[in-house]
Backbone as CSV, one residue per row, in Angstrom:
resi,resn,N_x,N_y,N_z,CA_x,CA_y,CA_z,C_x,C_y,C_z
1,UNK,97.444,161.495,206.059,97.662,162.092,207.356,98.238,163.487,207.128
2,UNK,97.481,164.008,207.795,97.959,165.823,207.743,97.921,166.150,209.117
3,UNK,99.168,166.994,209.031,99.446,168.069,210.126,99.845,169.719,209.947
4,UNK,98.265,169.967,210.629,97.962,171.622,210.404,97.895,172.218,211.081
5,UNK,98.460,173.466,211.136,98.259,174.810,212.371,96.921,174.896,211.863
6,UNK,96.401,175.431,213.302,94.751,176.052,213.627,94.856,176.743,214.296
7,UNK,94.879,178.485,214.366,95.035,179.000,215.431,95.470,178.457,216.665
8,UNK,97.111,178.358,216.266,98.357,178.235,216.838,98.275,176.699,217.838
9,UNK,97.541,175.774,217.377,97.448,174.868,217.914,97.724,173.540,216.622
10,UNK,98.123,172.758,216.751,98.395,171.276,215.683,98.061,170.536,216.126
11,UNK,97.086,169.943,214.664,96.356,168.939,214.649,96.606,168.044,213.333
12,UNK,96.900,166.630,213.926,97.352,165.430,213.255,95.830,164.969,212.943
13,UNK,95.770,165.471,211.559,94.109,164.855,210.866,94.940,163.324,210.755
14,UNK,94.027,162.405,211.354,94.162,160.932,210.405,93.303,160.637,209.549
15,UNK,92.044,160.693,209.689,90.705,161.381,208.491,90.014,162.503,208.751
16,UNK,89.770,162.807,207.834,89.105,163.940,207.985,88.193,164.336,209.188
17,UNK,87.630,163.058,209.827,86.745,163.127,210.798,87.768,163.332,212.118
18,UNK,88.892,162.456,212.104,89.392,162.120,213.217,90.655,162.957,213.542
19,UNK,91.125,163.576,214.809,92.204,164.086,214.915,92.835,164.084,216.159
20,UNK,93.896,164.642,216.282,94.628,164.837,217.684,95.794,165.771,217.569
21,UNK,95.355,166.417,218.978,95.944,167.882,218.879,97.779,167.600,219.265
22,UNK,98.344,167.999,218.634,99.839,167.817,218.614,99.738,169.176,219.515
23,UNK,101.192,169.231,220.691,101.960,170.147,221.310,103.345,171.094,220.359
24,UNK,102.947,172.268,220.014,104.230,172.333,219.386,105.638,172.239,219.399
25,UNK,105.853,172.021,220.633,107.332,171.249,221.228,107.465,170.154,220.771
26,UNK,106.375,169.236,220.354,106.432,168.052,219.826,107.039,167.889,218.682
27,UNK,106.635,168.943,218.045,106.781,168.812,216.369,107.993,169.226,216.097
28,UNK,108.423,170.536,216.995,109.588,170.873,216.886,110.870,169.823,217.294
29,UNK,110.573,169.218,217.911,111.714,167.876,218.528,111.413,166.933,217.366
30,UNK,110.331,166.563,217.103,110.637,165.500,216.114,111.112,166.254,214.616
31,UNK,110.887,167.348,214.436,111.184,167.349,213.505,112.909,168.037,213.334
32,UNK,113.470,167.739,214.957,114.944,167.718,215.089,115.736,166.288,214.809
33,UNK,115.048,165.605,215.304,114.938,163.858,215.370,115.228,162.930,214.170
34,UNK,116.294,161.947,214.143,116.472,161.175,213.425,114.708,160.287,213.334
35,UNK,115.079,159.619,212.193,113.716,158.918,211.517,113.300,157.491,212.956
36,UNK,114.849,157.224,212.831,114.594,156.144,213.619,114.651,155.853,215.013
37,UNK,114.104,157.413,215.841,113.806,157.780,217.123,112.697,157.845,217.546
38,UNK,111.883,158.127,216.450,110.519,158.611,216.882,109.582,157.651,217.292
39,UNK,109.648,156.557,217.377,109.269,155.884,217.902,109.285,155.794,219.080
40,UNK,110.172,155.993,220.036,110.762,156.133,221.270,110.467,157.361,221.936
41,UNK,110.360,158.370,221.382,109.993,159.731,221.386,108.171,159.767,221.782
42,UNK,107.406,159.402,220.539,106.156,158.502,220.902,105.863,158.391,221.717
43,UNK,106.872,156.945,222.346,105.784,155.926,223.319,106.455,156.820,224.311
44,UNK,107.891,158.104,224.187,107.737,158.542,225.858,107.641,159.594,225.959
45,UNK,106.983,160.316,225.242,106.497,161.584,225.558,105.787,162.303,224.692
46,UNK,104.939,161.427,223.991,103.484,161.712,223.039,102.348,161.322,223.825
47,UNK,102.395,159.700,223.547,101.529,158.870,224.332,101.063,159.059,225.476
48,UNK,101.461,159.453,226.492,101.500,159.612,227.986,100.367,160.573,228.203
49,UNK,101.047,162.267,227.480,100.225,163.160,227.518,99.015,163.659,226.675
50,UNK,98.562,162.193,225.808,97.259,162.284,225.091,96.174,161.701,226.130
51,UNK,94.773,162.169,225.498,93.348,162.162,226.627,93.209,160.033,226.278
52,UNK,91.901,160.401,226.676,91.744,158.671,226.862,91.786,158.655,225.079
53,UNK,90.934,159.709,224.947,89.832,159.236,224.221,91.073,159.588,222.715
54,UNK,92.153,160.382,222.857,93.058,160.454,221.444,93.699,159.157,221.491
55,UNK,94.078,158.496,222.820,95.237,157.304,222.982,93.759,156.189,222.713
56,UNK,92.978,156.175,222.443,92.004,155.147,221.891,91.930,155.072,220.282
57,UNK,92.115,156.291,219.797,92.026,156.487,218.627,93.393,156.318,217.587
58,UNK,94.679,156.639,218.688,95.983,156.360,218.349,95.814,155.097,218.007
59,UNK,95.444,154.308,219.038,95.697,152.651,218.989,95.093,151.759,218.190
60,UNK,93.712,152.436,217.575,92.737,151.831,216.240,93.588,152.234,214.778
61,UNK,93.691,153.478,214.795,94.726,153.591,213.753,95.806,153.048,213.472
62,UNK,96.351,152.805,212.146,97.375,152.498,212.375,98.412,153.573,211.721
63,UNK,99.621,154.533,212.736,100.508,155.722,212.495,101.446,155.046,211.724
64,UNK,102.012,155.133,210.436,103.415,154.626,209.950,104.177,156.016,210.744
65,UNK,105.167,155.157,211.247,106.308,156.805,211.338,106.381,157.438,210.032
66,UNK,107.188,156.947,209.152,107.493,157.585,207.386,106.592,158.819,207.674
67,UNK,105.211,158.533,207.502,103.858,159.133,207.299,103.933,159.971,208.289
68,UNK,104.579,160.285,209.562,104.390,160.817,210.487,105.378,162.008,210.522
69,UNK,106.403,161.234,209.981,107.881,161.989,209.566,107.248,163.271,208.610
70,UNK,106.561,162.669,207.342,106.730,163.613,206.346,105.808,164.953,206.485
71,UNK,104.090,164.357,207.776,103.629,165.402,208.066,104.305,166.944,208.985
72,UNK,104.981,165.815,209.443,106.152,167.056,210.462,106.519,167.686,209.689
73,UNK,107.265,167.245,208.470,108.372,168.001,208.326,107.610,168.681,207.049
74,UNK,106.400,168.632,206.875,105.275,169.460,206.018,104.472,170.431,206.569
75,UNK,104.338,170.174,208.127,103.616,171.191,208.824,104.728,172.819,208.907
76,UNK,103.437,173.838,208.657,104.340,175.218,208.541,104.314,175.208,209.799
């Protein structure tokens, strides 16, 4: 799992094929955020404001936080 600026927009690759565009307020809060928040953080104010079709793709995947943690805090 990678998380990359693209002309100023972030995107959480889960494969190469598949992605979803992160808000950069997002990244910036979680990556203020204890480990064991983000979960909560997630389900209330990730989830909500993804399309059908990213919160379909959220839910086939499976996100470890850890994994989610370390792209944050790897994204420039």
């Amino acid at each position: 799992m990678i998380l990359e600026r693209i002309q100023g927009a972030l995107m959480l690759h889960i494969t190469p094929e598949l992605c979803i565009y992160f808000r950069s307020e997002w990244v910036e809060q979680l990556r203020a955020l204890p480990y064991d928040q983000f979960g909560e953080f997630i389900r209330s104010t990730i989830y909500p404001s993804l399309s059908d079709k990213e919160r379909r793709l959220w839910n086939k995947t499976t996100i470890n936080n850890r994994d989610l943690q370390a792209a944050v805090q790897a994204a420039i």
